[in-house]
N, C-alpha and C positions, 0 to 999 in steps of 0.2 A: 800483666797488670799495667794500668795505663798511665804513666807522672805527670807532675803535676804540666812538668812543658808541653806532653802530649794534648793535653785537654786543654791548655791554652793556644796550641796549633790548633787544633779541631774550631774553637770558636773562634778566632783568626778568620778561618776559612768558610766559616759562614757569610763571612761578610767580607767575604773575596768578590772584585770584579775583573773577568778578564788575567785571573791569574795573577792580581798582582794587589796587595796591602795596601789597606789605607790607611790615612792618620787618624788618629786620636777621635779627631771633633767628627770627622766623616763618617768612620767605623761606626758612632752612633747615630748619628741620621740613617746609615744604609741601614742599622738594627732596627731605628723605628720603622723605616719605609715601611721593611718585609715583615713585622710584624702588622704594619695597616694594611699590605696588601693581604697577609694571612686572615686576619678579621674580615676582609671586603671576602673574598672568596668563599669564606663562610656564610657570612651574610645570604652571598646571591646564590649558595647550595641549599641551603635553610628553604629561601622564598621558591628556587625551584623546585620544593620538592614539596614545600605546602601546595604550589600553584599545579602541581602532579598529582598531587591527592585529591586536591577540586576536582580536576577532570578525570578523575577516576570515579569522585564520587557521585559526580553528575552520570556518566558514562553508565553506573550501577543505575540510577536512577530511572536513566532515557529507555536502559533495560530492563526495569520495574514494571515501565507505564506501558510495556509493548501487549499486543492485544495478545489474547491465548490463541495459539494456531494450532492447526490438527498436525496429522503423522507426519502429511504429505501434501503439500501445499504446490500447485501447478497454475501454469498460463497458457493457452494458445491462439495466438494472433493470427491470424489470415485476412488479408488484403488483396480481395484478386483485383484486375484488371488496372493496378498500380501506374502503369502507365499510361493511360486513357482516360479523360478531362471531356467525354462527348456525354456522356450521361450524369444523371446525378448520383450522387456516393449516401449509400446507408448504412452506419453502424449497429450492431447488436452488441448491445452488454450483458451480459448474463453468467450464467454457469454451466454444467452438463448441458442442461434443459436449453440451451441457446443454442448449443454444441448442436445437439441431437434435430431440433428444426432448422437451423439454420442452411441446410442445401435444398431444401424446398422450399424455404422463402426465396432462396436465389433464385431457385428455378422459376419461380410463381412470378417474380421482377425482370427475368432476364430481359432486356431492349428498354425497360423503362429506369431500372436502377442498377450501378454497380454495387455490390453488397461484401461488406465487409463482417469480421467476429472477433470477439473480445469477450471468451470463456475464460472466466478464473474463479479458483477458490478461497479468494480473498474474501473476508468478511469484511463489512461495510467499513468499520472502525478502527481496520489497519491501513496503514498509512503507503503500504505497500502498491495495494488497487489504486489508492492515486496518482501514485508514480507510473502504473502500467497504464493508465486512462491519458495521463497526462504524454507518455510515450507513443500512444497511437494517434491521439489527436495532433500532433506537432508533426505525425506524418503525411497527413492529408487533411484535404478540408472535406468534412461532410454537412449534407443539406439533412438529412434526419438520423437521429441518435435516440434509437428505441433499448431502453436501458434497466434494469432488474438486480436487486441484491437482497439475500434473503432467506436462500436456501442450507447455508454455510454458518459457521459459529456459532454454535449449537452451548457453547460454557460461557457467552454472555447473553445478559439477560435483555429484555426487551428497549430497557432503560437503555442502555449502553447503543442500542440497537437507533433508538428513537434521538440521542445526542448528537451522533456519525451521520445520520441520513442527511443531512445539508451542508455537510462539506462533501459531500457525493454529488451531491448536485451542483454545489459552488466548482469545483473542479471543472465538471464539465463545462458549465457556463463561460468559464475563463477560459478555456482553452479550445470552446467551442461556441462562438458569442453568437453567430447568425442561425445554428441549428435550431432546429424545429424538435424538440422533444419530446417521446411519448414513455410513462414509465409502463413496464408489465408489472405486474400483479404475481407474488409467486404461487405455483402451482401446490393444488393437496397432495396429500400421501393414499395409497393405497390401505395402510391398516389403519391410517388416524393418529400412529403414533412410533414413535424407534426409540433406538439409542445407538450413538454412534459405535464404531467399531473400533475406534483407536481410543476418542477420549472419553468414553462411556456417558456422554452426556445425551440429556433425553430433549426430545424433540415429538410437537405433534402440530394436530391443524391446528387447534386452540393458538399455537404459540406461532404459528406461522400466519393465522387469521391477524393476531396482532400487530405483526409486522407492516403487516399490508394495508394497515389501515393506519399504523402510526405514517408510512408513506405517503399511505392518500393525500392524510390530509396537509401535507407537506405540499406537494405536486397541485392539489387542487388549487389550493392557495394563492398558486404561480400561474392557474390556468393551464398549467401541463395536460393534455388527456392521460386516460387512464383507460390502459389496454387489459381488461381483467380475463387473464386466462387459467385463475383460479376455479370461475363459477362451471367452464364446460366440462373442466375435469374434475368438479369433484360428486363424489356419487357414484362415478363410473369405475369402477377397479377391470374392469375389462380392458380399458383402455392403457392400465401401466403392464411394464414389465418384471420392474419391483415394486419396493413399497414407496421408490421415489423418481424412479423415471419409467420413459412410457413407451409403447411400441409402436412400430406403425402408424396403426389405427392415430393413436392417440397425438403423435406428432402431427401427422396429416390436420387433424383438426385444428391443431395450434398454429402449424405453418401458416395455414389459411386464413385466421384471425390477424396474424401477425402481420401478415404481406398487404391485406387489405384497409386496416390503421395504418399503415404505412404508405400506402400509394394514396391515400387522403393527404397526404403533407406532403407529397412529390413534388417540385417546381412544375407547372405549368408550360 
């Protein structure tokens, strides 16, 4: 049990510096100090930890406003002839469907264009394909940037679709100020209509027709052409391989389309 000398050693020794007592008048200024330093300390725990909660709260927020993504969200960039400034450079933007023509447009450009790709499954309204667009164009300069989004994010609605399409365009602009622009038109489906396999949301022409024309009239506006390689494929189910991409046949046709809008915009 502790007397009464002990508990007046103990508070003694709070207001010890250096091991050594002080008088009377000092003992209580060091008592106030450490009592205002106790209060300040509190204080700036308090505000750091409101000013934690903010960016927590924002943080949930910023993760609120993120678009819906599917299972499995991919990019593949290719850039041939990276080191070679003797021809002119052409970008494709797109998805599979770019993926899938994109070595016969090369082919169909070799000696007049170097040809580049920029497949992703970004919907137009994530913020993410900006950053991949803004990442290929900081790599090179290109003289035409034939570009498509449309195919992908199927759980927003055309609205959301129709808001996004002009920072899709503003993007490239800014990071691509002297490019010659063409957009594509996305391509029909084979049955008219799906539902995806991961987020069960439905998809058809109807809602892909919308897209392309909420696009249009975006791009027309600007004078962009409008490379429509919706109208040769739809009708034809011979020509896909599913209900949304296409075989041979059907590439061939697009390559063609594609490579030929594009040597229209070639530098001279």
């Amino acid at each position: 049990m502790k007397t009464t000398k002990h508990r007046w050693d103990e508070r003694q020794m709070m207001v010890c510096r250096l091991g050594k007592r002080l008088p009377n008048r000092e003992r209580r200024a060091a008592t106030r100090s450490e009592l205002l330093r106790f209060f300040i300390k509190g204080a700036f725990l308090l505000i750091s930890l409101w000013v934690s909660c903010g960016f927590d709260v924002a943080a949930a927020g910023r993760d609120a406003a993120l678009p819906s993504r599917e299972s499995i969200e991919w990019c593949d960039i290719w850039i041939s002839h990276a080191n070679e400034t003797n021809l002119p450079r052409v970008l494709l933007i797109g998805d599979s469907i770019a993926r899938d023509y994109y070595p016969e447009v090369e082919k169909r450009l070799a000696g007049k264009a170097f040809v580049a790709r920029l497949a992703t499954s970004r919907f137009v309204a994530d913020p993410v394909l900006l950053k991949e667009i803004e990442l290929v164009l900081e790599q090179a300069k290109f003289d035409v940037i034939h570009f498509n989004n449309g195919m992908h994010g199927w759980r927003h609605s055309e609205e959301d679709y129709r808001r996004a399409f002009p920072k899709l365009l503003k993007t490239i602009r800014a990071h691509a100020p002297k490019a010659k622009l063409i957009w594509a038109a996305t391509t029909p489906l084979r049955d008219g209509k799906g539902v995806t396999g991961d987020t069960k949301a439905e998809y058809s022409d109807e809602r892909i027709a919308a897209r392309n024309a909420l696009a249009a009239e975006v791009v027309s506006s600007q004078k962009i052409p409008v490379n429509d390689l919706n109208a040769p494929m739809r009708g034809h189910p011979e020509y896909h391989s599913d209900n949304v991409h296409f075989n041979q046949q059907g590439i061939q046709i697009q390559a063609m389309q594609v490579s030929s809008e594009i040597a229209k915009l070639l530098p001279r």
